[in-house]
C-alpha positions as CSV (number, residue, x, y, z in Angstrom):
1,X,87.6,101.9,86.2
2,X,91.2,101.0,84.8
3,X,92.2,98.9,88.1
4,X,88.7,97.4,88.0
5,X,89.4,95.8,84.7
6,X,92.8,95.0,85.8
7,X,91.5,92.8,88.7
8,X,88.9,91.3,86.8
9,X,91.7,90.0,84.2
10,X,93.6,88.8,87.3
11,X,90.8,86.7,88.8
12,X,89.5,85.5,85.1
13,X,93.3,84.4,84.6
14,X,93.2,83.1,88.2
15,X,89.7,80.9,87.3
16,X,91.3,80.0,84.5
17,X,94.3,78.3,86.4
18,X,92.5,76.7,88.8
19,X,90.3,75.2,86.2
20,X,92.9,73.9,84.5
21,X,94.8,72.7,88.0
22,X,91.8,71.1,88.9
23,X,91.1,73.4,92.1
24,X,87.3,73.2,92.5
25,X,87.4,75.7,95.5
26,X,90.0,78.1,94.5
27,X,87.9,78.2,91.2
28,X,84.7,79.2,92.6
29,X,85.9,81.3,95.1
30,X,87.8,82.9,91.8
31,X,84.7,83.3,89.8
32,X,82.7,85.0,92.6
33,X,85.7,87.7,92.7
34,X,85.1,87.8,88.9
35,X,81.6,88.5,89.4
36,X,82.3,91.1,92.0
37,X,84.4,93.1,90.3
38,X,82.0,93.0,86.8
39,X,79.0,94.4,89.3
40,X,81.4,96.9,90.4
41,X,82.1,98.0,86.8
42,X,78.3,98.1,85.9
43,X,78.1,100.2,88.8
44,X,80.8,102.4,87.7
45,X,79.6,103.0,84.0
46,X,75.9,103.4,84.8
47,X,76.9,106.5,87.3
């Protein structure tokens, strides 16, 4: 659970980046890792 939440803060800091950076891409592809990981975490907790 601990390197889930770690990867999650590295692809929200990531989304946050290329927001900033003006990446369009990089920042979608960014927040569908984001979303991955957060399913994965659900998963994780309701188990």
């Amino acid at each position: 659970m601990k390197d889930l939440k770690t990867q999650y803060e590295i692809a929200k800091n990531n989304s946050i980046e290329f927001m900033r950076l003006g990446q369009i891409s990089n920042y979608l592809n960014a927040l569908l890792e984001m979303n991955k990981y957060k399913r994965l975490m659900t998963a994780v907790v309701a188990n």
